[in-house]
N, C-alpha and C positions, 0 to 999 in steps of 0.2 A: 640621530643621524651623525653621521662620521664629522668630525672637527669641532664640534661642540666643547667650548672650553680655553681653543684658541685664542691668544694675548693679536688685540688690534695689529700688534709689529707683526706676531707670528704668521697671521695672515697675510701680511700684506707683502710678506717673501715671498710664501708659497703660489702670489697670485700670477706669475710667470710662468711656472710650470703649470697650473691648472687652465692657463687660457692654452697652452698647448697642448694640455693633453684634451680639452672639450673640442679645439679644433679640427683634430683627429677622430675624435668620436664622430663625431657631426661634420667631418668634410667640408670645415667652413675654410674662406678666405677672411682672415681677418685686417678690419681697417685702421681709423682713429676711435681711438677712446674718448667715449665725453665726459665731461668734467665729472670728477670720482667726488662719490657722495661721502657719508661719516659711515655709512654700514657697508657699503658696495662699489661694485668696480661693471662697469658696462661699456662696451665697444662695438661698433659698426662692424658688420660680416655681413659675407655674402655666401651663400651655400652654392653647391655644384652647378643647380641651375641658372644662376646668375640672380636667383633671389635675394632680395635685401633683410635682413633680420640682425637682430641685436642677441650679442653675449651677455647674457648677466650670470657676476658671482657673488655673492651675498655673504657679509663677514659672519658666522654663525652666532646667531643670537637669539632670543627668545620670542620676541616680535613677530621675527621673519619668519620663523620654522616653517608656518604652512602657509607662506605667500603661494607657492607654485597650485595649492591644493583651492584657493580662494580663484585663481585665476582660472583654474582646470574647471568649477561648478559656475562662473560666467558666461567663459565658452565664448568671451570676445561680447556679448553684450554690453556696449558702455565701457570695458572694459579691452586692455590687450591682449591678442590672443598667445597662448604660452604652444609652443610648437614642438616643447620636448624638454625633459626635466632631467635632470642626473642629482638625486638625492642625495648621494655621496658625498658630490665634490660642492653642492650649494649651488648648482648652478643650474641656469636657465637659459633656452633659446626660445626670444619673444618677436612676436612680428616689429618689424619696424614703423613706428610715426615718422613722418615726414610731412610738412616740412620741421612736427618738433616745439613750435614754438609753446612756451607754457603758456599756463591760461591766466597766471599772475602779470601777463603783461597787454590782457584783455580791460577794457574799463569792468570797474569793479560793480556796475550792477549787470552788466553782460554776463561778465565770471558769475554773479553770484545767479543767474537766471540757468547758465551751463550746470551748473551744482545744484541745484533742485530740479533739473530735470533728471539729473544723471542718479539721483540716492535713490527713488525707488524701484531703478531697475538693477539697482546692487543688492536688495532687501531680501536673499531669497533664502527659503528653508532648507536645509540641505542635515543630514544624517551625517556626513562627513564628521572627521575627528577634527574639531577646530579649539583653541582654546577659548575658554568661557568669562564672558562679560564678570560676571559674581565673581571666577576665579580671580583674574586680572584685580579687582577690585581688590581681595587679600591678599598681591602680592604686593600690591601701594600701599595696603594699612600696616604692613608691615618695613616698606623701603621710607617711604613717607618722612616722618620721625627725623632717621639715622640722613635723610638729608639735610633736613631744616638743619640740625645742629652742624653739619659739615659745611654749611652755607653762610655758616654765621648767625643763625637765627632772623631772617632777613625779614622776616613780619612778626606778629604778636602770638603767640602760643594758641590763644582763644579761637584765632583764625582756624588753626590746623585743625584743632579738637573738633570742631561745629563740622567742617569739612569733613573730615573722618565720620563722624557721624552721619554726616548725609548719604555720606558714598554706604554705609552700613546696610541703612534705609533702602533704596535706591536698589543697590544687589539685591537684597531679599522679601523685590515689591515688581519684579519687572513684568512688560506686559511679554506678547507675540516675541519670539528667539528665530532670528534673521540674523545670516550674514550679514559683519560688518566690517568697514576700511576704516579704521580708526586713524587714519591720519590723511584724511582727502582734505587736504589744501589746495591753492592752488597753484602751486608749484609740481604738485602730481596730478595733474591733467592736462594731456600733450594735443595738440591740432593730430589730424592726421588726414587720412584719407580714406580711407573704407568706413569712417564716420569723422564727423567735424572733429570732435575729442574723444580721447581715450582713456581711461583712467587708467594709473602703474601704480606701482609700489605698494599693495596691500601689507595691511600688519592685521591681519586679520582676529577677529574676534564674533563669537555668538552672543547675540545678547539683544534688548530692546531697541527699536527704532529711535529712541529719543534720543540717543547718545550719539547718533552718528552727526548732530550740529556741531557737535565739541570743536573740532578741529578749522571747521568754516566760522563759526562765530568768532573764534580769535586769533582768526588769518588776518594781521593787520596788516598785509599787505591789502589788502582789501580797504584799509582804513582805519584809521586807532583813534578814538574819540567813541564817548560815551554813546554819542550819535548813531555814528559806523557801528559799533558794537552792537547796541539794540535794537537797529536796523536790521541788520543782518539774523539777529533774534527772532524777530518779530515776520518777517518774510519766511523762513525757515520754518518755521511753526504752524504759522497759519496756513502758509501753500500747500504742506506737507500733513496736517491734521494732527500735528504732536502737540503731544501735553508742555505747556513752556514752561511751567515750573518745574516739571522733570528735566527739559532737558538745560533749564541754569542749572538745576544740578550738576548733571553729566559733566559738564562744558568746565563747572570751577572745579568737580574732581579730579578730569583727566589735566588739565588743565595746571593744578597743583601737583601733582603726579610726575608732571615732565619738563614742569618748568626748573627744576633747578640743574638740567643738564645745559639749560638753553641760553644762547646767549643774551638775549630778552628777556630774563628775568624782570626787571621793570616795569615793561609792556604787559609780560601776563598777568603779572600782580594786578596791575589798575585795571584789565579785564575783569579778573573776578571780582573786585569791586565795584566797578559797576553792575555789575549783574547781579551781588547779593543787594547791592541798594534799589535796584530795578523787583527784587520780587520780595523788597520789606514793605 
């Protein structure tokens, strides 16, 4: 797709002329902007009809390539519904949530009751071209490394190795290949109104159902403590019929995988230890 390779600045010029030129495309009226995320830029519009819908423009990245394509085989299930895609420019017209509020500011066994109902109606088979759980896994074994050492080696080497290892495992042992949102926290699941919540922000990936805990087991916003952690484990698995030693794997490989962009580093460290000490 067109812009692929754009520097974060480079983007984020361009992002003036691109809201004007999708406005035109789509005959939107556009409103306020909500708080601009690290990949993306979204704003309130309103189409001819006097319909309410959101602009999104997505900085080109790897992750995102096929958000539009994960939303398009949901079709609004659980999820927001996508109302028109422009490939080119990264950008998306999605129905609007209202009133909006995330679900990180619901109590945390509520949130976590909303997130086990909502993953196995994200679970679905689709023929589409999505990127692949296994692949994703070799583009860590390979980033992984070249992090630690730019990070200052911020845990023991032994750590990484076992990790690597798992994640090796784990690729080349998976069960059923289902859509998945590998980053459903809860800060991406919005109230709305044509269902209570809606999930946004797919980074879509094919691969086994075990892996979609990763991101809810170590949403501490949900709560950071050994406790919170294995709670949240242990709910997830059971309710959901997953293998839980599969998915502490999942959980400390995506988990080591993305923690060194994050400013948590810390936090996710003492995750994945708990969780390798939970299934020694």
């Amino acid at each position: 797709m067109a812009g692929a390779g754009l520097t974060h600045g480079d983007w984020l010029e361009r992002v003036p002329d691109l809201l004007t030129e999708c406005a035109e495309e789509w005959s939107l009226r556009l409103g306020e902007p909500y708080q601009q995320g690290a990949a993306g830029y979204a704003v309130r519009a309103l189409r001819e009809d006097g319909a309410p819908v959101v602009l999104k423009l997505i900085y080109p990245h790897r992750e995102a390539e096929h958000e539009a394509e994960a939303l398009r085989v949901w079709d609004g299930d659980g999820a927001v519904e996508l109302l028109a895609h422009d490939a080119d420019r990264w950008a998306m017209l999605l129905e609007r949530c209202d009133p909006g509020t995330v679900l990180a500011h619901a109590d945390p066994d509520t949130a976590l009751d909303v997130l086990i109902e909502l993953l196995p109606r994200l679970w679905c088979r689709t023929d589409a071209a999505f990127h692949s759980l296994e692949g994703e896994v070799a583009w860590w074994l390979e980033e992984i490394p070249a992090e630690w050492e730019r990070t200052g080696q911020p845990f023991e080497r032994e750590l990484l190795d076992d990790t690597a290892e798992t994640l090796r495992m784990l690729a080349t042992s998976q069960g059923e290949q289902v859509l998945l949102h590998q980053d459903l926290h809860t800060d991406n699941v919005l109230a709305a109104r044509r269902e209570p919540w809606l999930v946004i922000d797919p980074k879509p990936l094919v691969g086994e159902r075990e892996f979609s805990v990763a991101p809810i087991v170590r949403d501490y916003v949900l709560g950071h403590s050994r406790d919170d952690v294995l709670r949240r484990l242990d709910r997830l698995t059971a309710e959901l019929g997953l293998d839980r030693d599969r998915a502490i794997g999942w959980t400390v490989g995506q988990t080591m995988a993305w923690m060194f962009e994050s400013t948590q580093l810390r936090k996710h460290l003492e995750t994945i230890r708990w969780l390798l000490e939970a299934r020694a």
